[in-house]
PQR file with spaces between the fields and no chain letter, atoms N, CA, C, O and H, PARSE charges and radii, in Angstrom:
ATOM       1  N    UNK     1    -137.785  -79.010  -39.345 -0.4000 1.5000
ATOM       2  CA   UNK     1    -137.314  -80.249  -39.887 -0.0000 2.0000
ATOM       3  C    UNK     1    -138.486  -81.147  -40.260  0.5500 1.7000
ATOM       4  O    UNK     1    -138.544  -81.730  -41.342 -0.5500 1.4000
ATOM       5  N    UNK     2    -139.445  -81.234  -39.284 -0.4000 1.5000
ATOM       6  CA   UNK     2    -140.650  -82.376  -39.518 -0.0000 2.0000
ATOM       7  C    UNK     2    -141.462  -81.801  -40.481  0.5500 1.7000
ATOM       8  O    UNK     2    -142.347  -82.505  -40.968 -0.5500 1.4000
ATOM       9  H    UNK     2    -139.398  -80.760  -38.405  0.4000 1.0000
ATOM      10  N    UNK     3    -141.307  -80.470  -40.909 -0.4000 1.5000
ATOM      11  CA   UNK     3    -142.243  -79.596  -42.178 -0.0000 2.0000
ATOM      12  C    UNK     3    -141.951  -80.145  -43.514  0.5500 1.7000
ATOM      13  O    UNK     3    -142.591  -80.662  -44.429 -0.5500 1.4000
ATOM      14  H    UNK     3    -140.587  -79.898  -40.514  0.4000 1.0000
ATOM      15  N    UNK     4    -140.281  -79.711  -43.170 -0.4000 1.5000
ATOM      16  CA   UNK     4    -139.444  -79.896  -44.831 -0.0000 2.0000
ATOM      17  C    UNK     4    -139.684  -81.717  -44.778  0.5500 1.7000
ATOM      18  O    UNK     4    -140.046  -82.200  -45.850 -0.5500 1.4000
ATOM      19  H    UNK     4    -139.760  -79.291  -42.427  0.4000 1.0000
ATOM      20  N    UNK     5    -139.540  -82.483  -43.859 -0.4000 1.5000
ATOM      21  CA   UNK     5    -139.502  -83.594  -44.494 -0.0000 2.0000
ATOM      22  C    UNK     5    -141.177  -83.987  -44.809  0.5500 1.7000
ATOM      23  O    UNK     5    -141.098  -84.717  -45.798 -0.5500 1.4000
ATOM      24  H    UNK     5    -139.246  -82.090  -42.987  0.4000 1.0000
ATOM      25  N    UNK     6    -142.410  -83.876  -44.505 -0.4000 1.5000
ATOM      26  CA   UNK     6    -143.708  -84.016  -44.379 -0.0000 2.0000
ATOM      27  C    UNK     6    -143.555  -82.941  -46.186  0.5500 1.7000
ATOM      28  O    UNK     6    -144.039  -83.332  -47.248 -0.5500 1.4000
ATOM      29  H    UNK     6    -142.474  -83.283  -43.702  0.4000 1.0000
ATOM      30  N    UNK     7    -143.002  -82.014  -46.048 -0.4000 1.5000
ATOM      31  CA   UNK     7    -143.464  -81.745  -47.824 -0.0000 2.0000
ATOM      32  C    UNK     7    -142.342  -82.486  -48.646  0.5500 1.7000
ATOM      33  O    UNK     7    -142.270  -82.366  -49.869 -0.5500 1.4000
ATOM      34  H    UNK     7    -142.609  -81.696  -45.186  0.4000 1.0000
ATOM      35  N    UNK     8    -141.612  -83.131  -48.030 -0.4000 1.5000
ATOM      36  CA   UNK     8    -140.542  -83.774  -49.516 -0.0000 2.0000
ATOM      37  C    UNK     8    -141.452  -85.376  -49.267  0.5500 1.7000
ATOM      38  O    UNK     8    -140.788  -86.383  -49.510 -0.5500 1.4000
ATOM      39  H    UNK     8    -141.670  -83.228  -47.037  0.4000 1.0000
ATOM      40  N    UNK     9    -142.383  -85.507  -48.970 -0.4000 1.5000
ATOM      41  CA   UNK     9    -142.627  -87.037  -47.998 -0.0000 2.0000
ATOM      42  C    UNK     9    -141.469  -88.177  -48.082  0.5500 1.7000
ATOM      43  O    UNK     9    -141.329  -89.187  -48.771 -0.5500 1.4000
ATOM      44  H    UNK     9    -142.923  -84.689  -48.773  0.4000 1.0000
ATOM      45  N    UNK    10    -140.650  -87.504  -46.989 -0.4000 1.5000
ATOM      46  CA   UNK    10    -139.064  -88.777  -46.996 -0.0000 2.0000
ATOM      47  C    UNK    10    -139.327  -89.007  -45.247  0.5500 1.7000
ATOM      48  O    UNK    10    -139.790  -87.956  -44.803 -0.5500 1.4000
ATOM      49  H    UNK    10    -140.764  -86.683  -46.430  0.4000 1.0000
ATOM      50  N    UNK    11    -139.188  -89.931  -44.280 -0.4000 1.5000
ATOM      51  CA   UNK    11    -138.818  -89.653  -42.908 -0.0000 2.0000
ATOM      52  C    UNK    11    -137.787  -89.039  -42.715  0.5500 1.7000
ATOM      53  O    UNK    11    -136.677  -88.978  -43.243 -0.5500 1.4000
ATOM      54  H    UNK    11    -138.813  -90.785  -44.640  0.4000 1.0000
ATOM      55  N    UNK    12    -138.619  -88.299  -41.356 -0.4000 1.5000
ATOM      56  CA   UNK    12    -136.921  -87.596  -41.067 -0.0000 2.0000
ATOM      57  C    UNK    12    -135.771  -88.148  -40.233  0.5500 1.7000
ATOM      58  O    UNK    12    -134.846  -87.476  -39.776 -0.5500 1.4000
ATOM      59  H    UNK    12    -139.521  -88.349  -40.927  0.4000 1.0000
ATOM      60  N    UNK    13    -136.007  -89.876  -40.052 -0.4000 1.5000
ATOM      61  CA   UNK    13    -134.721  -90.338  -39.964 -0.0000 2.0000
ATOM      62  C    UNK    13    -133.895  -90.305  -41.241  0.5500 1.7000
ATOM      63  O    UNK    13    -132.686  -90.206  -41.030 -0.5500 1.4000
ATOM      64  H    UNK    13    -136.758  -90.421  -40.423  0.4000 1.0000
ATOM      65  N    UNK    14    -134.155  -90.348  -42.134 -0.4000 1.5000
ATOM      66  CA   UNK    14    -133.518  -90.413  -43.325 -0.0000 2.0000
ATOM      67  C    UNK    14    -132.925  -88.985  -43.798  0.5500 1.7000
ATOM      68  O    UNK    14    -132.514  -88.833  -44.948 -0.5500 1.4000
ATOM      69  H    UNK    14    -135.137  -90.429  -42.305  0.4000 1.0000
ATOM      70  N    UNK    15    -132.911  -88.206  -43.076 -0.4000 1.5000
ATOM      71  CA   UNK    15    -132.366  -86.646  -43.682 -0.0000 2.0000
ATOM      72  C    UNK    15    -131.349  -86.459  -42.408  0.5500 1.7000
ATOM      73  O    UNK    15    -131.522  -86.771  -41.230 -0.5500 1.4000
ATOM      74  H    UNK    15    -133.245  -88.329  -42.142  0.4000 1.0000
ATOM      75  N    UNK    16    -130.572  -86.030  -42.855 -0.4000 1.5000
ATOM      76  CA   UNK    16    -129.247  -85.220  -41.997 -0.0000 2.0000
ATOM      77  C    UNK    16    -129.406  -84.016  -42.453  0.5500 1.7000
ATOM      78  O    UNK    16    -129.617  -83.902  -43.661 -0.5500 1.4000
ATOM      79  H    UNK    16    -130.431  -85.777  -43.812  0.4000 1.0000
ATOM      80  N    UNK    17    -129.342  -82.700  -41.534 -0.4000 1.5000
ATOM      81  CA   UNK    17    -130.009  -81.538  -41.548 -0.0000 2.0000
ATOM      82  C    UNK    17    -128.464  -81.090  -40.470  0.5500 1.7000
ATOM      83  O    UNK    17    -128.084  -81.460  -39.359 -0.5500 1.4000
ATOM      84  H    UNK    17    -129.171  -82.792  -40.553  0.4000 1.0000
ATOM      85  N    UNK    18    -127.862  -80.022  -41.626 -0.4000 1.5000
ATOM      86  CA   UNK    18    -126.665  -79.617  -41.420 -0.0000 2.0000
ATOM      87  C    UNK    18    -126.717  -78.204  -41.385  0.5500 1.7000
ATOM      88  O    UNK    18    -127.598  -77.608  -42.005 -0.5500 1.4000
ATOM      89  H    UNK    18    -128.171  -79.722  -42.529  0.4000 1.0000
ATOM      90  N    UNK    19    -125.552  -77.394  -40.482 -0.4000 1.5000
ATOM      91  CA   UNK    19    -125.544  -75.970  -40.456 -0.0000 2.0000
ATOM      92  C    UNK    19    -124.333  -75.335  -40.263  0.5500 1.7000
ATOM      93  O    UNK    19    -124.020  -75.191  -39.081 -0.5500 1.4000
ATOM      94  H    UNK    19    -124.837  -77.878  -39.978  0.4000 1.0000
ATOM      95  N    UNK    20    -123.655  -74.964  -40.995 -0.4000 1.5000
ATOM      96  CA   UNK    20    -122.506  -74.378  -40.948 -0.0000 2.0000
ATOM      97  C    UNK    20    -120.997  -76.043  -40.599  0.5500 1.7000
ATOM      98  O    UNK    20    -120.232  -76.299  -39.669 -0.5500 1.4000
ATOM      99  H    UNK    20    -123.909  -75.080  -41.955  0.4000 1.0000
ATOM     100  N    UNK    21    -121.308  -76.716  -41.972 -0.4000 1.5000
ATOM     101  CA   UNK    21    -121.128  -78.198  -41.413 -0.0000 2.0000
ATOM     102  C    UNK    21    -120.913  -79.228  -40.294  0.5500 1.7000
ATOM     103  O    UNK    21    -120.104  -80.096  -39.966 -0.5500 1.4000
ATOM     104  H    UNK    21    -121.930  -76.508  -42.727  0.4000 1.0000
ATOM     105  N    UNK    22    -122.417  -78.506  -39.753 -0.4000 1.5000
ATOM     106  CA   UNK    22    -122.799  -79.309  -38.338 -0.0000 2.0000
ATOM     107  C    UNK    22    -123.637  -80.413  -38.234  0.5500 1.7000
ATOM     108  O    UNK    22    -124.634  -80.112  -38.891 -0.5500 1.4000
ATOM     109  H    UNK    22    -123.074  -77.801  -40.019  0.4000 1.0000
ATOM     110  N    UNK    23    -123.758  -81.357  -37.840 -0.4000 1.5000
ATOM     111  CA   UNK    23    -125.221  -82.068  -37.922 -0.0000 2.0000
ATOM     112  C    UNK    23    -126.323  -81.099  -36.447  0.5500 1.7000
ATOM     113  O    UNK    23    -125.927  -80.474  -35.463 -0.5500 1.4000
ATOM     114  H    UNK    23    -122.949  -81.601  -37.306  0.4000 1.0000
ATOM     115  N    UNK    24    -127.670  -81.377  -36.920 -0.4000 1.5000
ATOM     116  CA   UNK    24    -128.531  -80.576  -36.173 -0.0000 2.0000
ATOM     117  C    UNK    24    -128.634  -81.628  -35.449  0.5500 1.7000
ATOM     118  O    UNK    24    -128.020  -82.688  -35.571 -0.5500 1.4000
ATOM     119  H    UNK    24    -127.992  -81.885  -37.719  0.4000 1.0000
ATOM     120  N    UNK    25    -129.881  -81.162  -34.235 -0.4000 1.5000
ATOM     121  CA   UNK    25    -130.807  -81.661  -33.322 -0.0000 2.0000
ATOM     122  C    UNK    25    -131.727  -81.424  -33.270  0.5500 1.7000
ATOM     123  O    UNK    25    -131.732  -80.501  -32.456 -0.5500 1.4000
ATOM     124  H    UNK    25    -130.380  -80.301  -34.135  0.4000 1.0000
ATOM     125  N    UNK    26    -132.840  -81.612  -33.626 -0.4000 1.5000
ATOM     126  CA   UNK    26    -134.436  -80.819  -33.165 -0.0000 2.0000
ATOM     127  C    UNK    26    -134.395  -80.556  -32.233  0.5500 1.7000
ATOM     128  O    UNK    26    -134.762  -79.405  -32.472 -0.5500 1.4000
ATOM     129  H    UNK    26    -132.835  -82.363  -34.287  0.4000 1.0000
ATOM     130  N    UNK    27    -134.260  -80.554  -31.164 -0.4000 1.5000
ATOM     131  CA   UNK    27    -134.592  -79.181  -30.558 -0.0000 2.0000
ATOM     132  C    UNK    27    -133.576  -77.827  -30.382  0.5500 1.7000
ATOM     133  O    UNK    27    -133.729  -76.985  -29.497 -0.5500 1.4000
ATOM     134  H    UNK    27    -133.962  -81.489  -30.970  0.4000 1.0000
ATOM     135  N    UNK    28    -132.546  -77.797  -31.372 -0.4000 1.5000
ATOM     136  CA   UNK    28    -132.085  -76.749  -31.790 -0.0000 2.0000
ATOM     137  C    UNK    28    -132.946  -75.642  -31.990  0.5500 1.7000
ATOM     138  O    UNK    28    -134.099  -75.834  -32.375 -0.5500 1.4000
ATOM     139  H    UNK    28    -132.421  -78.481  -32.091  0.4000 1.0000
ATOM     140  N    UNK    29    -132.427  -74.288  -31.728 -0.4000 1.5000
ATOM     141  CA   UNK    29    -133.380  -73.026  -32.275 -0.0000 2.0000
ATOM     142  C    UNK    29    -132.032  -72.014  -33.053  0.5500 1.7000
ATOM     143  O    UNK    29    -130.808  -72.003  -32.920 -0.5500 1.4000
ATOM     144  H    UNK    29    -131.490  -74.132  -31.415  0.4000 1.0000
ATOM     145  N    UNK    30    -132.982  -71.255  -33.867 -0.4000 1.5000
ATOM     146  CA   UNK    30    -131.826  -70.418  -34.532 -0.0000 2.0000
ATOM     147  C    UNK    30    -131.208  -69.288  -33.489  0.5500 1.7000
ATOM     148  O    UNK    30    -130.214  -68.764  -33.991 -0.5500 1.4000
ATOM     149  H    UNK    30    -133.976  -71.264  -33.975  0.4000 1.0000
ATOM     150  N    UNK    31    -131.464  -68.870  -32.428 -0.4000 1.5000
ATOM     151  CA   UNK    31    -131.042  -68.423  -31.554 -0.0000 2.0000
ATOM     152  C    UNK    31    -129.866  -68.593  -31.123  0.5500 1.7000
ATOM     153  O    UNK    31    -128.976  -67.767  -30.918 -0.5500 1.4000
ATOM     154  H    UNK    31    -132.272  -69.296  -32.020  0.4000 1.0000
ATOM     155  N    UNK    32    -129.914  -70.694  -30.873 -0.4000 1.5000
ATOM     156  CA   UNK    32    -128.784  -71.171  -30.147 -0.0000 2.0000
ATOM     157  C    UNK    32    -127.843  -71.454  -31.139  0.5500 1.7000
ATOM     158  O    UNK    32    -126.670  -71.327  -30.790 -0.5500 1.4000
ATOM     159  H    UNK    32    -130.636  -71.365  -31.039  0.4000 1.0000
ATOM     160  N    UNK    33    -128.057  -71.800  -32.273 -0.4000 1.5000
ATOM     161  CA   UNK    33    -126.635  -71.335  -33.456 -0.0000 2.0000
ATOM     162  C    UNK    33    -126.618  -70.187  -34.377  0.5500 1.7000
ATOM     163  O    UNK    33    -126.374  -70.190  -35.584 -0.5500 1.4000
ATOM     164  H    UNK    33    -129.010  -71.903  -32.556  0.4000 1.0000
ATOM     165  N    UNK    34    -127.006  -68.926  -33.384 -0.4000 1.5000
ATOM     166  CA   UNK    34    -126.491  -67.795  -33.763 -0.0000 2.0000
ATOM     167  C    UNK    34    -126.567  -67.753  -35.334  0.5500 1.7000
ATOM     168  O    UNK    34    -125.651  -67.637  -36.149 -0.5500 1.4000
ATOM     169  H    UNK    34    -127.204  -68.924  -32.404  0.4000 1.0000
ATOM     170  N    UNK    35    -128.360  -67.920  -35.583 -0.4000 1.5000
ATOM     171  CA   UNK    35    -128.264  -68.074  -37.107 -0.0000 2.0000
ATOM     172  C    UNK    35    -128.660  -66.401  -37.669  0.5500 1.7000
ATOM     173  O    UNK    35    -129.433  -66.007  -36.796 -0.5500 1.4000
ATOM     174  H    UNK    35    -129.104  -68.013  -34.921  0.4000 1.0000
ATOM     175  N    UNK    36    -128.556  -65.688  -38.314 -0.4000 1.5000
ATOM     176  CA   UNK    36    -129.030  -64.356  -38.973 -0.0000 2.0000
ATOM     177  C    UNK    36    -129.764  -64.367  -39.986  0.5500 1.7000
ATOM     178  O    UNK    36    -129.486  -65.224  -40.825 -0.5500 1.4000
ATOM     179  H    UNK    36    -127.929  -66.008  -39.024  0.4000 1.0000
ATOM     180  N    UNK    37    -130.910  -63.464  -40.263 -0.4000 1.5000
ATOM     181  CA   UNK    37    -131.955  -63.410  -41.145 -0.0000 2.0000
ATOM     182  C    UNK    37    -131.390  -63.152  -42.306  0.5500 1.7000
ATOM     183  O    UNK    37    -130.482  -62.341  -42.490 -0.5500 1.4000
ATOM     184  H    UNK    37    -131.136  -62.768  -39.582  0.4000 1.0000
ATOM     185  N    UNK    38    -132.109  -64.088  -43.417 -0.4000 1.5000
ATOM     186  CA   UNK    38    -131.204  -63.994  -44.199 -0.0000 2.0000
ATOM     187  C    UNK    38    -130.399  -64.306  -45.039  0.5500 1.7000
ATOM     188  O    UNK    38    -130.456  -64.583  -46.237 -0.5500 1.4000
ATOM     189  H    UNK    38    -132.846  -64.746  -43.267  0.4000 1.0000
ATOM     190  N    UNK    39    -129.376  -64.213  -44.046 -0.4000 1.5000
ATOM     191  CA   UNK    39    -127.727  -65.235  -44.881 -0.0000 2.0000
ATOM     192  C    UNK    39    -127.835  -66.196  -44.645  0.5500 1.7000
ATOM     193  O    UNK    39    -127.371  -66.919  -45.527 -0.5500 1.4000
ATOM     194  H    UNK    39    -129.329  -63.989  -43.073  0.4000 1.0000
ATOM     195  N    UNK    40    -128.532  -67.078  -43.263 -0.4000 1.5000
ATOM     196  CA   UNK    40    -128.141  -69.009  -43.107 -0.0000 2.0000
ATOM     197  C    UNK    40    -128.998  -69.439  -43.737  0.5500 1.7000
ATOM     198  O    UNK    40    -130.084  -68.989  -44.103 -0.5500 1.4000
ATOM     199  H    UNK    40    -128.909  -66.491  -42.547  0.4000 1.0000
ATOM     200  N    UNK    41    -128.146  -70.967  -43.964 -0.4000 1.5000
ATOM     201  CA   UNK    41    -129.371  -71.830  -44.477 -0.0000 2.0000
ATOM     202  C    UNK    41    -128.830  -72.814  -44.057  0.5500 1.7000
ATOM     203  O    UNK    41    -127.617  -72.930  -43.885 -0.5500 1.4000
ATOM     204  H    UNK    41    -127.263  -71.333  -43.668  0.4000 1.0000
ATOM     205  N    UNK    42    -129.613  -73.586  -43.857 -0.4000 1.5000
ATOM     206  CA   UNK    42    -129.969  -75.278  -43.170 -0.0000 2.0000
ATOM     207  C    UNK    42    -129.994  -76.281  -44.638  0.5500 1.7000
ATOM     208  O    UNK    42    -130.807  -76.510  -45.533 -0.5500 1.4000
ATOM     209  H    UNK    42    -130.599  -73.491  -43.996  0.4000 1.0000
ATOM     210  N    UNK    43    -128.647  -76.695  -44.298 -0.4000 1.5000
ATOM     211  CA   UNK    43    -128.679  -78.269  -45.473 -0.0000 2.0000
ATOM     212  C    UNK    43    -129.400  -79.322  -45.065  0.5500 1.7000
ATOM     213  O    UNK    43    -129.644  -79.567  -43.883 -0.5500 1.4000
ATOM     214  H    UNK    43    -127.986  -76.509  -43.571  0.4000 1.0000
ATOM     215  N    UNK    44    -129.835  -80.104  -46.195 -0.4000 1.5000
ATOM     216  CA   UNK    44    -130.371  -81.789  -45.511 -0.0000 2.0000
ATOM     217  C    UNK    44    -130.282  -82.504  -47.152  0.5500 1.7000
ATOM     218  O    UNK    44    -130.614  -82.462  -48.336 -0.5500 1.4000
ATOM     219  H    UNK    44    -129.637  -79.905  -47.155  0.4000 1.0000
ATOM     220  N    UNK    45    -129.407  -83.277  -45.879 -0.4000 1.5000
ATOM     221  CA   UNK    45    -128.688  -84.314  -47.001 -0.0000 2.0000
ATOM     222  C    UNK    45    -129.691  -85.788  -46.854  0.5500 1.7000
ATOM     223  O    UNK    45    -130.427  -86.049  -45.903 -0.5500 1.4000
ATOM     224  H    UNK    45    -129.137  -83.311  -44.917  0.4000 1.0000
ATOM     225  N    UNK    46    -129.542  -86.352  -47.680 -0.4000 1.5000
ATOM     226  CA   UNK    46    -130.156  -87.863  -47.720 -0.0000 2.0000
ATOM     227  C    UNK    46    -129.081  -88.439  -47.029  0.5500 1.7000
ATOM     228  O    UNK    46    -127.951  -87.954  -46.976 -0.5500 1.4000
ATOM     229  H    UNK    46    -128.945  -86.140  -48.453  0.4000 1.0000
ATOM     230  N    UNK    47    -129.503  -89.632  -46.423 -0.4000 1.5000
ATOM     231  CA   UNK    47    -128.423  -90.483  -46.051 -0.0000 2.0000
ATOM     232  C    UNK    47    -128.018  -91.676  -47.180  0.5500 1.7000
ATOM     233  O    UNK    47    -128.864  -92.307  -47.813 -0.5500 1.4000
ATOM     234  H    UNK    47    -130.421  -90.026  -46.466  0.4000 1.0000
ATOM     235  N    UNK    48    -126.932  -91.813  -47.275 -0.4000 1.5000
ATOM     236  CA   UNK    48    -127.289  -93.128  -48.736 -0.0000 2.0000
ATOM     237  C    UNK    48    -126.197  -94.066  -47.565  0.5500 1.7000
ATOM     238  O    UNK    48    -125.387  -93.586  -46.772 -0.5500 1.4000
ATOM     239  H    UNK    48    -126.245  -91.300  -46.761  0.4000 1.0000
ATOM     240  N    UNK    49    -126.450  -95.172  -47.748 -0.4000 1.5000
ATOM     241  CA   UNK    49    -125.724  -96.149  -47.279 -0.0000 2.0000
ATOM     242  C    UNK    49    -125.087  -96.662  -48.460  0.5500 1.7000
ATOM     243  O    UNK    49    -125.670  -96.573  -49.542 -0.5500 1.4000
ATOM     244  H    UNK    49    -127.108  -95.562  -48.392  0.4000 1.0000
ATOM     245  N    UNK    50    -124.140  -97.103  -48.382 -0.4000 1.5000
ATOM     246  CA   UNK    50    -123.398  -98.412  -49.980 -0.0000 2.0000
ATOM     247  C    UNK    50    -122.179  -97.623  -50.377  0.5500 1.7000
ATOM     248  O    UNK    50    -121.359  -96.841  -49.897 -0.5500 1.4000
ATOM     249  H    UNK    50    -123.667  -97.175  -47.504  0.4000 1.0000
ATOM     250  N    UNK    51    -122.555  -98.379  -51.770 -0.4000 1.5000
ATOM     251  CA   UNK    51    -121.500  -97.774  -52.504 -0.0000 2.0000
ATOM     252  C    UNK    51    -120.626  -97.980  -53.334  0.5500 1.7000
ATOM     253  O    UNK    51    -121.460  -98.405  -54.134 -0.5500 1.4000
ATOM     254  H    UNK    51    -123.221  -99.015  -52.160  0.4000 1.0000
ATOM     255  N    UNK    52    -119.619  -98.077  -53.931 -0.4000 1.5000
ATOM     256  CA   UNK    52    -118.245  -98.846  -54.241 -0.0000 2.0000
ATOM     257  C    UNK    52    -117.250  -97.861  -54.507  0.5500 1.7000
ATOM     258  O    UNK    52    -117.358  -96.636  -54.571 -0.5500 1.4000
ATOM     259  H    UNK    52    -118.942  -97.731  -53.281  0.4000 1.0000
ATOM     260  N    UNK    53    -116.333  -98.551  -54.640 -0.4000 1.5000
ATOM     261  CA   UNK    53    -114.905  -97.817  -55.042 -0.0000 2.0000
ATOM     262  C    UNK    53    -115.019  -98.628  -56.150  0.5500 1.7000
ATOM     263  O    UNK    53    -115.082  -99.848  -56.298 -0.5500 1.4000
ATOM     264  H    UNK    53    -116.244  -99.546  -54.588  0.4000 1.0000
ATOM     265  N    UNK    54    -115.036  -97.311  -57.186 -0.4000 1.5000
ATOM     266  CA   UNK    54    -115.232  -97.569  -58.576 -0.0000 2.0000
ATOM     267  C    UNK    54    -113.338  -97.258  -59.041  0.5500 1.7000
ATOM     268  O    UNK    54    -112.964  -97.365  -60.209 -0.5500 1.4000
ATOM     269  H    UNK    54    -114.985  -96.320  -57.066  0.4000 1.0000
């Protein structure tokens, strides 16, 4: 997580880092959500605050 955000330069409070539509934890390992080589992949969303109802 602190890689991908250090090469996008965003903080990584600002990223939500999702898995099988989960939110993560750093100290998660792919072990403990039974991830496989491969097929998973780890989302990370921006957080946007706002908005409107257009």
């Amino acid at each position: 997580m602190n890689a991908y955000c250090d090469r996008q330069s965003v903080e990584i409070n600002s990223i939500a880092f999702l898995f099988d539509g989960r939110r993560l934890r750093g100290e998660q390992t792919p072990d403990e959500l039974e991830m496989e080589d491969g097929d998973d992949e780890i989302d990370a969303m921006l957080h946007q605050t706002g908005g409107s109802a257009a």
